[in-house]
C-alpha positions as CSV (number, residue, x, y, z in Angstrom):
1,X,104.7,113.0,107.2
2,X,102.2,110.6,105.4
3,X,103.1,107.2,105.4
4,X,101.0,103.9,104.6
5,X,101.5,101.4,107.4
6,X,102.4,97.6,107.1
7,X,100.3,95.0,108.7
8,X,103.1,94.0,110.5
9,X,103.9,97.4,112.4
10,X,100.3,97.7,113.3
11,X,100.7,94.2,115.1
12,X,103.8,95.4,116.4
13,X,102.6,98.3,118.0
14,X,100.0,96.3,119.6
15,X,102.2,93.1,120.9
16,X,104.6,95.4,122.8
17,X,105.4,98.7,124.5
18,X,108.6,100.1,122.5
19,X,109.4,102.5,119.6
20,X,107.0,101.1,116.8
21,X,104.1,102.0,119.4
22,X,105.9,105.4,120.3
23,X,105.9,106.1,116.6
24,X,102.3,105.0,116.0
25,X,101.4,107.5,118.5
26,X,102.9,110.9,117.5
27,X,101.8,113.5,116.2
28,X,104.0,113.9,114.1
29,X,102.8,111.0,111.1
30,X,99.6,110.5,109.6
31,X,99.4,106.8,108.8
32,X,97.1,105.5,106.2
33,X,96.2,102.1,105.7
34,X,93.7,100.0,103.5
35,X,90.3,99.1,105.0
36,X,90.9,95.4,104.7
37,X,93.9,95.6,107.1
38,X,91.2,95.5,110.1
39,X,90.4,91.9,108.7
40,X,93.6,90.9,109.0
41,X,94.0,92.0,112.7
42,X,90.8,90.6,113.5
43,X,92.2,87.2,112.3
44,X,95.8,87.6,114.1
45,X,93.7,88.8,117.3
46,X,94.3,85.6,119.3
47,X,98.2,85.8,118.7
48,X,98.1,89.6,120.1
49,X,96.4,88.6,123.1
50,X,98.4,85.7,124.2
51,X,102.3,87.4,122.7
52,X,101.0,90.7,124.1
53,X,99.7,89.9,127.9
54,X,97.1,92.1,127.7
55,X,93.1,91.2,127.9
56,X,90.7,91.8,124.7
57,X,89.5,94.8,126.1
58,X,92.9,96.4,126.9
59,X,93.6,96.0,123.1
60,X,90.6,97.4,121.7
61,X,91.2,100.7,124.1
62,X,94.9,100.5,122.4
63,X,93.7,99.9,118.8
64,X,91.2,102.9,119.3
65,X,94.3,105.1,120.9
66,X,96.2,104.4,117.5
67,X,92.9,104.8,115.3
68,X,93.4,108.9,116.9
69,X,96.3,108.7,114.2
70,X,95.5,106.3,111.7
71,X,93.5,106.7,108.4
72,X,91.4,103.9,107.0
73,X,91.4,104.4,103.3
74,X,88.4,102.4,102.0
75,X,89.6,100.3,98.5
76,X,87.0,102.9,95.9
77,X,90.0,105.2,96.9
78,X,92.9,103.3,96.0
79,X,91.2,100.8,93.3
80,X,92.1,102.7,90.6
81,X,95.7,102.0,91.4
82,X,95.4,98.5,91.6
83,X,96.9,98.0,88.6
84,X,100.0,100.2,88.5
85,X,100.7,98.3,92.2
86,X,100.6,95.7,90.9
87,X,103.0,96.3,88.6
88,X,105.3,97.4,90.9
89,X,104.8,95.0,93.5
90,X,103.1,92.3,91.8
91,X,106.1,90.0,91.1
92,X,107.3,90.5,94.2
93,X,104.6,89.9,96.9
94,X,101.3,90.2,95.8
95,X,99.8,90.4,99.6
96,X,101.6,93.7,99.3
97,X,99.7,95.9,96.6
98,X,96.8,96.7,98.5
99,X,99.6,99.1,99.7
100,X,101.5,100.2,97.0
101,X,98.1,101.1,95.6
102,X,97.2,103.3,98.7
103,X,100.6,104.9,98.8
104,X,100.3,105.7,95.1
105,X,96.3,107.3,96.0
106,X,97.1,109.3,98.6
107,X,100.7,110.6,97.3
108,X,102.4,109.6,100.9
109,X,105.7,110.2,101.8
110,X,106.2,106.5,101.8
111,X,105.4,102.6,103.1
112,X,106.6,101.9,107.1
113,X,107.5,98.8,107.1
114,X,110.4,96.4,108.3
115,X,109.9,93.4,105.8
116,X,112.5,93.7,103.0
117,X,111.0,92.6,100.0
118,X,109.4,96.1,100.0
119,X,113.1,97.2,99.4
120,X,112.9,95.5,96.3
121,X,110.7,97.8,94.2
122,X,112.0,101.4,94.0
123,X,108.9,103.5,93.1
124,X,107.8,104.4,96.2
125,X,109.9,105.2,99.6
126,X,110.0,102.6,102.7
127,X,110.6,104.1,106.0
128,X,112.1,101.3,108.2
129,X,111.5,102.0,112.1
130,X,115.4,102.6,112.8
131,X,114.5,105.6,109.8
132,X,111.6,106.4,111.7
133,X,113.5,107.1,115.3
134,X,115.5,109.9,113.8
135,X,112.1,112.0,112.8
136,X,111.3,111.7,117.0
């Protein structure tokens, strides 16, 4: 299953040991996400450290454990879906079209992500991680 992965499940999966990071982990999904998503965990960095217990070091071995299953898709990829994203998602969150365009580029199954405003645009599939559990 391809799915595009939400900020938020990527931080997720790195503050704690439970399903999200089981998920993140198998096999089973290719996740996509766009390039500038490292930016944004660079910047939340501090908050994973202290909410997550673990050292700087022991995160990096953990973010390179999850990059085993993880697909940077670099924006000249996705660009030229900017526009229909924003479409889509534009009036809604605007944060959110990077991946709505990625989703749309790669043809994935779907978005992963927990935040319900996604629910409010109906051209492309979100996978919540109570949907995700049943596909373990």
């Amino acid at each position: 299953m391809k799915l595009v992965i939400d900020t938020n499940i990527l931080i997720s999966g790195l503050i704690k040991k439970s399903t999200t990071r089981k998920i993140l982990l198998n096999p089973k999904f290719y996740f996509y996400l766009p390039e500038f998503l490292f930016n944004e965990l660079a910047r939340h960095l501090p908050e994973i450290v202290q909410k997550s217990n673990l050292d700087i070091e022991e995160i990096k071995k953990l973010i390179n454990l999850f990059l085993e299953n993880l697909n940077i898709v670099p924006i000249k990829e996705y660009e030229n879906q900017i526009k229909k994203a924003t479409e889509i998602m534009g009036h809604i969150d605007e944060k959110d079209i990077p991946f709505i365009a990625v989703a749309l580029a790669i043809k994935s199954d779907g978005i992963w992500s927990n935040d319900k405003h996604f629910q409010k645009q109906s051209a492309i599939k979100i996978y919540t991680t109570e949907n995700l559990m049943s596909f373990l």
